[in-house]
C-alpha positions as CSV (number, residue, x, y, z in Angstrom):
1,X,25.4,-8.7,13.0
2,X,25.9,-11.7,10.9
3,X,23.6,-14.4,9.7
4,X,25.0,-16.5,11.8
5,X,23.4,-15.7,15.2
6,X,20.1,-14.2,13.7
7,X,17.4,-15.0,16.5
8,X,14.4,-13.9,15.8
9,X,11.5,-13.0,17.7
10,X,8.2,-13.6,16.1
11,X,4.7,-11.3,16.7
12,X,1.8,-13.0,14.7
13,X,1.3,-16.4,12.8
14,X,-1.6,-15.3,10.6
15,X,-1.5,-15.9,6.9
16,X,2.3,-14.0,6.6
17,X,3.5,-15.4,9.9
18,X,2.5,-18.8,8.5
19,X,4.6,-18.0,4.8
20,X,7.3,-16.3,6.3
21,X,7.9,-19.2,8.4
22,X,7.5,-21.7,4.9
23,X,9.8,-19.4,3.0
24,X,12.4,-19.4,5.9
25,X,12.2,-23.2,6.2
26,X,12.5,-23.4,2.4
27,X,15.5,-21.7,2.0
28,X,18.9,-23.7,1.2
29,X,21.3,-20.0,1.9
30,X,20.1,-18.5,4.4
31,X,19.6,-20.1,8.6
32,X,17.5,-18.2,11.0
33,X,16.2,-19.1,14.7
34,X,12.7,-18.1,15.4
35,X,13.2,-18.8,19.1
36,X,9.4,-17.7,19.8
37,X,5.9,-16.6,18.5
38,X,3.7,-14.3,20.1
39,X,0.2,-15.2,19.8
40,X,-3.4,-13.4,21.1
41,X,-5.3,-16.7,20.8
42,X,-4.5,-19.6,23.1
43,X,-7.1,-21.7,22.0
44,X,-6.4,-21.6,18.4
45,X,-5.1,-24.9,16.8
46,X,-1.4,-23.8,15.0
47,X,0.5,-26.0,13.0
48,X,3.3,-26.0,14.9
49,X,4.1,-27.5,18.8
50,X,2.7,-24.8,21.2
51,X,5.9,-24.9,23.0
52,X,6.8,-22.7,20.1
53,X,4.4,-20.0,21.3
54,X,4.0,-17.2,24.3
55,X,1.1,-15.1,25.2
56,X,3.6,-12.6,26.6
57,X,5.1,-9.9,24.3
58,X,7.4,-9.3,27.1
59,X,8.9,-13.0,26.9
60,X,10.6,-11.8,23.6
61,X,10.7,-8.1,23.7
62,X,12.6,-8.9,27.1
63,X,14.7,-11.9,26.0
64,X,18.7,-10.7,25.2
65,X,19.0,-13.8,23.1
66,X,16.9,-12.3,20.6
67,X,18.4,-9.7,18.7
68,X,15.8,-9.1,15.8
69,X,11.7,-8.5,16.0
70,X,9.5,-9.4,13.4
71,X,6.1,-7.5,13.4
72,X,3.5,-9.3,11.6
73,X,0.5,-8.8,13.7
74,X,-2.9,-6.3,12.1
75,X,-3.8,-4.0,15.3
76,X,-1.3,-0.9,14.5
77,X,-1.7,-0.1,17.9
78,X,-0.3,-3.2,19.4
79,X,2.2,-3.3,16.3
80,X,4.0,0.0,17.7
81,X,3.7,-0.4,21.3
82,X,6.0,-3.8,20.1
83,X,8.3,-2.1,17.6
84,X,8.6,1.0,20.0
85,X,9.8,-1.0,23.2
86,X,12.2,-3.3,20.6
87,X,14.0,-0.2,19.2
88,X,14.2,0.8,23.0
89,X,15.4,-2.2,23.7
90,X,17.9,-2.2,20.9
91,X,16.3,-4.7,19.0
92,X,16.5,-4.7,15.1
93,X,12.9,-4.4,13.8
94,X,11.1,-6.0,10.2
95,X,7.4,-5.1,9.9
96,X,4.5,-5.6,7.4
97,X,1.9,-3.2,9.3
98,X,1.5,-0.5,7.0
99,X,-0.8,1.7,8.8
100,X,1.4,1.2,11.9
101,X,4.5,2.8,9.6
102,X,2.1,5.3,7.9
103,X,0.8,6.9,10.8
104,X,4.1,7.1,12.7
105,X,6.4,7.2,9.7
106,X,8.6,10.1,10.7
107,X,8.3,9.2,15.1
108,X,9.6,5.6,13.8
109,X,12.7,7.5,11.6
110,X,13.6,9.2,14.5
111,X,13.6,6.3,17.0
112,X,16.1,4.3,14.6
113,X,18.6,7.1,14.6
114,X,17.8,7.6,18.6
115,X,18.2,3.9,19.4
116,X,20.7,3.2,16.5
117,X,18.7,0.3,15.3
118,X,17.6,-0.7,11.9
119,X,14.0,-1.1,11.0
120,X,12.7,-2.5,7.2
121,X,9.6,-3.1,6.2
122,X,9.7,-4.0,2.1
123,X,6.2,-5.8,2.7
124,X,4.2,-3.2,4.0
125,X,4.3,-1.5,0.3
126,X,3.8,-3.7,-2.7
127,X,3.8,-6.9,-1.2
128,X,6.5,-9.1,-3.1
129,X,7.7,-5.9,-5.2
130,X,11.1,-4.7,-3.6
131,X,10.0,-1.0,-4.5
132,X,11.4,0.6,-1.2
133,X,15.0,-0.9,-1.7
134,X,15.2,0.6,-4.9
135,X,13.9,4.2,-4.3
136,X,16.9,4.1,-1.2
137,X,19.1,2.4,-3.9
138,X,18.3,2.8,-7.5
139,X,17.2,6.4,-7.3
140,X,19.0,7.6,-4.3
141,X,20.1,10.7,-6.5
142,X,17.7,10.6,-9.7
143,X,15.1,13.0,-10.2
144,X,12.0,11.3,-10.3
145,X,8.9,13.0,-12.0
146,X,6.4,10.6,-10.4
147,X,5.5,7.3,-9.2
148,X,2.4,5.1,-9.2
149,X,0.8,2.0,-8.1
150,X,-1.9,-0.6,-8.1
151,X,-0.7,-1.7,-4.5
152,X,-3.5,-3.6,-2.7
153,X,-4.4,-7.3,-4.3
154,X,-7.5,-7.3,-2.7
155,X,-9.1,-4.1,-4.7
156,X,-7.4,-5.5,-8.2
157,X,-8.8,-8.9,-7.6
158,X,-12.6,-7.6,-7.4
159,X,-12.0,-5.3,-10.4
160,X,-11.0,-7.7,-12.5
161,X,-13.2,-10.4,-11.6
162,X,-16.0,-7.7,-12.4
163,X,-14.1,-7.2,-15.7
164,X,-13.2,-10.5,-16.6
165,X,-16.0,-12.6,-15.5
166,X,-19.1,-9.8,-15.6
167,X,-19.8,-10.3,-11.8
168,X,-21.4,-7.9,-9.6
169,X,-19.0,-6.1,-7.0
170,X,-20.4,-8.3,-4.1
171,X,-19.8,-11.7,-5.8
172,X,-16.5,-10.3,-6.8
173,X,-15.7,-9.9,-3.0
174,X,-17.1,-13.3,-1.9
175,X,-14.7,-14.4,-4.5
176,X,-11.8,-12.5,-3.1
177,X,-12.5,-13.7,0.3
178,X,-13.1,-17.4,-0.2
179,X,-9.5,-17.8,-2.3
180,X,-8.2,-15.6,1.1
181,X,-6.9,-12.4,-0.8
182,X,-9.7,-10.0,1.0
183,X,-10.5,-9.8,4.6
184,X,-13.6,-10.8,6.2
185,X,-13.8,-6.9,7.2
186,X,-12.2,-5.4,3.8
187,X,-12.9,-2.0,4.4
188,X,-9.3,-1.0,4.7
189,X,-8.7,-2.3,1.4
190,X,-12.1,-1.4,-0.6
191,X,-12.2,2.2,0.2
192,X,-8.9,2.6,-0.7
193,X,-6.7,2.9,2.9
194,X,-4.5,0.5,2.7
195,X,-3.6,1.7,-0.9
196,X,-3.2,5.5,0.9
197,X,-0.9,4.5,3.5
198,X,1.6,2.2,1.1
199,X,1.2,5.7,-0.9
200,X,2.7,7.7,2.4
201,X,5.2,5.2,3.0
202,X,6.3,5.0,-0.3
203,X,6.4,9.1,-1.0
204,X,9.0,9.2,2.0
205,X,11.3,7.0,0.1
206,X,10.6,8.4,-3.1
207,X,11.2,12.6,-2.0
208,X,12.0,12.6,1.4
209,X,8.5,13.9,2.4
210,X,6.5,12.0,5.5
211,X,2.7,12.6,4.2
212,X,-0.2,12.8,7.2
213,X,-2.7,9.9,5.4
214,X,-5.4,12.1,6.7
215,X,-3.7,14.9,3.9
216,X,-4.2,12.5,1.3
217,X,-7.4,12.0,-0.7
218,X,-8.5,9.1,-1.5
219,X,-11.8,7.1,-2.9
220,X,-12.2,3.6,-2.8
221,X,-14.2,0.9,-5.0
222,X,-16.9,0.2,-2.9
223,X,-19.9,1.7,-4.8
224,X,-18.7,0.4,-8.4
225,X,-21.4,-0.6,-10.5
226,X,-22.0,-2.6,-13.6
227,X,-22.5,0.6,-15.2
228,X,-19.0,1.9,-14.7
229,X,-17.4,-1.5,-16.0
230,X,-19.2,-1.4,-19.1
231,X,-18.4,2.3,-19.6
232,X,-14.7,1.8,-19.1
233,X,-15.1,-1.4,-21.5
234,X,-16.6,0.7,-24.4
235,X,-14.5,3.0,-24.3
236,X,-11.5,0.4,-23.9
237,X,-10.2,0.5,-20.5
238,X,-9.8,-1.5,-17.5
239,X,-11.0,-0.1,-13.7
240,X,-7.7,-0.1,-11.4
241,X,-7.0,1.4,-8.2
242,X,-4.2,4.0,-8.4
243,X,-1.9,5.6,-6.0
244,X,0.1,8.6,-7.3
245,X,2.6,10.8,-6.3
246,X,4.6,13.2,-8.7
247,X,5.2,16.7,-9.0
248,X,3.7,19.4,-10.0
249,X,6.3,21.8,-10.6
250,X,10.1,21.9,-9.3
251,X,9.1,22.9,-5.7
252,X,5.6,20.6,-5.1
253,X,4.2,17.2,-5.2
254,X,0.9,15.8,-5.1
255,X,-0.8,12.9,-4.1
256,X,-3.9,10.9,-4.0
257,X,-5.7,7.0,-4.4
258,X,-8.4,7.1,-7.3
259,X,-9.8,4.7,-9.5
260,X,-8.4,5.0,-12.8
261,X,-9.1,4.5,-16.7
262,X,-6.0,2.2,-18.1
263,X,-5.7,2.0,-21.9
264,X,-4.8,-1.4,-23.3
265,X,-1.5,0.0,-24.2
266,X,-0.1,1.3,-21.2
267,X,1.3,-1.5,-18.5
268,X,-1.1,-1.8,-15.5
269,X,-4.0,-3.1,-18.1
270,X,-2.4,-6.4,-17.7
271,X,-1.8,-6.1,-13.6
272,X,-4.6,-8.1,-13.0
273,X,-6.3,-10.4,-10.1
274,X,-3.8,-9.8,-6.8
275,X,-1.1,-9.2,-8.6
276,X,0.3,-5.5,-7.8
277,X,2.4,-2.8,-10.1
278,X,4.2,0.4,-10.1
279,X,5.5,2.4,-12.6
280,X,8.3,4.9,-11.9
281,X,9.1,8.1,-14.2
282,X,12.2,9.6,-13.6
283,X,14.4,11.9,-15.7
284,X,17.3,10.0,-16.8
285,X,16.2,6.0,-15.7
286,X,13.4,7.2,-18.0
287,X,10.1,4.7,-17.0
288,X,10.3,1.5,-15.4
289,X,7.7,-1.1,-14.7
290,X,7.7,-3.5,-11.6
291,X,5.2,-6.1,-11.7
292,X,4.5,-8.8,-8.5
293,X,2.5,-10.6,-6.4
294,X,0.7,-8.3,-4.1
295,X,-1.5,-10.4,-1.7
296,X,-1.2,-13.7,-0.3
297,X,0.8,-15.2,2.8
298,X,4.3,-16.7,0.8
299,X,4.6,-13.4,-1.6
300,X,5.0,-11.3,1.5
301,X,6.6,-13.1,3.2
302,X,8.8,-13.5,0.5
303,X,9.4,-9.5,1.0
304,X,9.7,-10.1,4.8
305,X,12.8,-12.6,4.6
306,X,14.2,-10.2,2.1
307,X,14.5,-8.0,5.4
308,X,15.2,-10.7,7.1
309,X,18.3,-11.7,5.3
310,X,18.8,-7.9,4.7
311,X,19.4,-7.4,8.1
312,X,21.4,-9.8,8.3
313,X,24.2,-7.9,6.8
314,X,23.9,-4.9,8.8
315,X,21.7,-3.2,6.4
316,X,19.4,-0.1,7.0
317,X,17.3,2.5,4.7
318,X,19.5,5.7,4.6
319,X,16.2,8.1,3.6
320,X,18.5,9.5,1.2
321,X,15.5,12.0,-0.1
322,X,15.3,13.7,2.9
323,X,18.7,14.2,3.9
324,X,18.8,16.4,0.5
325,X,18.4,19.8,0.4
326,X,15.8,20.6,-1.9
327,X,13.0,18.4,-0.5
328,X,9.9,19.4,-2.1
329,X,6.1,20.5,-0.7
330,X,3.1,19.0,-0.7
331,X,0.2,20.7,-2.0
332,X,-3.2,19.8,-2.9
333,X,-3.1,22.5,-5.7
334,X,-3.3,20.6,-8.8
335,X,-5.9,20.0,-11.8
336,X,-7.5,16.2,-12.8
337,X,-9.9,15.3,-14.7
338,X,-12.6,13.1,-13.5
339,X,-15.3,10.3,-14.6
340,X,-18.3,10.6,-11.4
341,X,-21.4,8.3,-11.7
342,X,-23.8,9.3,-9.2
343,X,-27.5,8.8,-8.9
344,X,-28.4,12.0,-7.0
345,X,-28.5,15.5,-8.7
346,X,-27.2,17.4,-5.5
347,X,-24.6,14.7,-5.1
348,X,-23.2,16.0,-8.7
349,X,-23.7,19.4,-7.7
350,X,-21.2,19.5,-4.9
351,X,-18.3,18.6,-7.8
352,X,-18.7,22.5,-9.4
353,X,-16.7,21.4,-11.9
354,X,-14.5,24.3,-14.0
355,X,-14.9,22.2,-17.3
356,X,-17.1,19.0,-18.2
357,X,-16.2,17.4,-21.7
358,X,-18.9,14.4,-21.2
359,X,-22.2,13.7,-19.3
360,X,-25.3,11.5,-19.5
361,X,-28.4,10.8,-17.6
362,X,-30.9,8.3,-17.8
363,X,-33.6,7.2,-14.9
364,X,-30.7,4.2,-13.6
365,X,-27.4,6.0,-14.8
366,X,-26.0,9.4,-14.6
367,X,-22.2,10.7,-15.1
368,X,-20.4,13.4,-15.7
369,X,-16.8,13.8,-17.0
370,X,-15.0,16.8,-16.3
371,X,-11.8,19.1,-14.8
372,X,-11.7,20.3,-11.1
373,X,-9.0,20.9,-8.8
374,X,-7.9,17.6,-6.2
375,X,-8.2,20.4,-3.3
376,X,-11.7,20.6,-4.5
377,X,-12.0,16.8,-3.9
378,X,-10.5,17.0,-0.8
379,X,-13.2,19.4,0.5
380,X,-16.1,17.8,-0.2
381,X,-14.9,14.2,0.7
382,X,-16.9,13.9,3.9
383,X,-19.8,14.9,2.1
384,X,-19.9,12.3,-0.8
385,X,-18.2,9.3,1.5
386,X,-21.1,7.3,1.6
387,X,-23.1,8.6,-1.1
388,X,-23.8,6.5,-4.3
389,X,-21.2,7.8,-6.4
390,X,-18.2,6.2,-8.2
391,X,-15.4,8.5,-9.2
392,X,-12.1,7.4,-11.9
393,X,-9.2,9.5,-12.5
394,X,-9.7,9.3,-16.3
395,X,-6.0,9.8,-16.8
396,X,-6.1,12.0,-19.8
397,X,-4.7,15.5,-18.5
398,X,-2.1,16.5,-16.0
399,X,-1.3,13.3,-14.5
400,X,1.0,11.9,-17.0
């Protein structure tokens, strides 16, 4: 293909259907056709003539004029039904639906090679942040010791409007909403899946290794408190939502989303509002620090014309990791040390942890600091779900 007769099919003009199309009309290089939007809504006013829109997927997904579909709709289900018939159909797919990708990363790997199509989908990890081109690029062949993220906008918004400002977790939220970088429903992004399945994404890229998200622990912000802010502010740290992957020894990795302690002297402490970063550790690349916009309708679609343009030239992610030989295991196997506030004694119980270094309990605020294992998390996480209890990877031991 060549950017010449790029027609593009269009599936969503939400907030990153609505940039994407500014960012394409913006640029002065790069010329592409959206020949047609597919919409659920007909009665929804839309900027543009409604001749421009269809109500029927199959009006594109059908259409051999258009040879490349962009996926920019939130229902994962619909998302794959339409990315599944396009690579059928021998369409070239870009896509921003990271749950879609997450939960049928490795069915979506095989299709491209079946249907000898190319599918990218920068946006759906890190928003503006081209991390997946370089962990198919950059470190194709380097041997990377871990890699972690603040990845959702929303989450890191709220935290540090909590930190900045001293505003309770709710007004922090009505905040986020109102300047449009949370959803009206932002449990996805407050309890910490969207930050899980950019983590699964990104671990495929990273070691060649297509994590199930329901394998993965994670714990959201949801139940932060004015307590925990002020703790982590005494003791000179910022609140940030962290995804990690790395290894544990030369045969394993690990992963999991947690709060975390950041020092003023390492680089997320700076990431603030809904601005995402990740920080890659590698052996001879040493650490690098990418840093970006991670919410908002032109910063992804800044990362969706990347594709865009990307596919342009023929381009497609080679999954280099797993095509190696010594692709490593997952395991859950692996030691962290912990800050939980909770309120109930049992709650605290459940933790058994094999070393505590810190507690405290008064009638409105209780915590403990202390070691356990992440498969021990991983057990109990139905039970403390929607219990009031805050827990923060404080960072100190094994994770570094």
């Amino acid at each position: 293909m060549t950017r010449d007769n790029l027609k593009i099919g269009l599936f969503g003009y939400g907030c990153v259907g609505q940039g994407l199309h500014d960012v394409l009309n913006s640029s002065k290089g790069f010329k592409a056709d959206i020949v047609k939007i597919c919409v659920k809504n007909p009665g929804k006013p839309r900027r543009l003539p409604m001749s421009s829109f269809t109500y029927d997927k199959y009006e594109i997904l059908d259409d051999p004029s258009i040879n490349l579909i962009v996926e920019l709709i939130n229902d994962a289900d619909d998302a794959f039904d339409i990315v599944a018939t396009a690579m059928k159909n021998g369409k070239n797919v870009v896509s921003a639906n990271k749950l879609m990708i997450a939960t049928h990363f490795r069915e979506l790997v095989d299709m491209q090679k079946r249907y000898n199509v190319s599918f990218l989908y920068e946006a759906s990890a890190g928003a503006s942040i081209p991390i997946i081109r370089n962990l198919e690029e950059y470190y194709d062949n380097e041997l990377l010791y871990s890699l972690r993220g603040i990845l959702n906008g929303t989450t890191n918004y709220i935290l540090t409007s909590m930190y900045n400002k001293g505003t309770n977790y709710e007004s922090a939220l009505a905040e986020a909403q109102q300047k449009g970088f949370a959803e009206i429903d932002p449990t996805l992004d407050v309890e910490g899946w969207d930050a899980k399945y950019k983590l699964c994404i990104l671990t495929g890229h990273a070691y060649g290794v297509f994590l199930d998200p329901a394998d993965v622990f994670h714990h959201g912000i949801k139940t932060i408190t004015k307590h925990d802010i002020q703790y982590a502010r005494e003791k000179g740290y910022k609140i940030k939502l962290v995804s990690y992957v790395g290894k544990t020894d030369e045969n394993h990795i690990t992963a999991f989303v947690l709060p975390r302690f950041i020092a003023a002297d390492k680089n997320f402490y700076n990431v603030d509002y809904e601005y995402n970063g990740v920080i890659a550790e590698a052996a001879f690349a040493d650490r690098q620090f990418f840093y970006g916009k991670g919410a908002g309708g032109h910063a992804t679609g800044s990362a969706v014309f990347s594709d865009i343009s990307a596919n342009s030239y023929g381009y497609r992610y080679e999954y280099k990791k797993m095509r190696q030989e010594l692709v490593p295991e997952y395991t859950l196997d692996h030691k962290i040390e912990v800050y939980v506030r909770y309120s109930d004694d049992k709650t605290a119980d459940l933790f058994n942890f094999e070393d505590v270094s810190e507690c405290f309990r008064s009638k409105e605020y209780k915590y403990i600091v202390g070691t356990l294992n992440l498969k021990k998390l991983f057990d109990i996480k139905e039970l403390i779900f929607d219990r009031d209890i805050f827990i923060v990877n404080t960072g100190r031991k094994f994770t570094d």
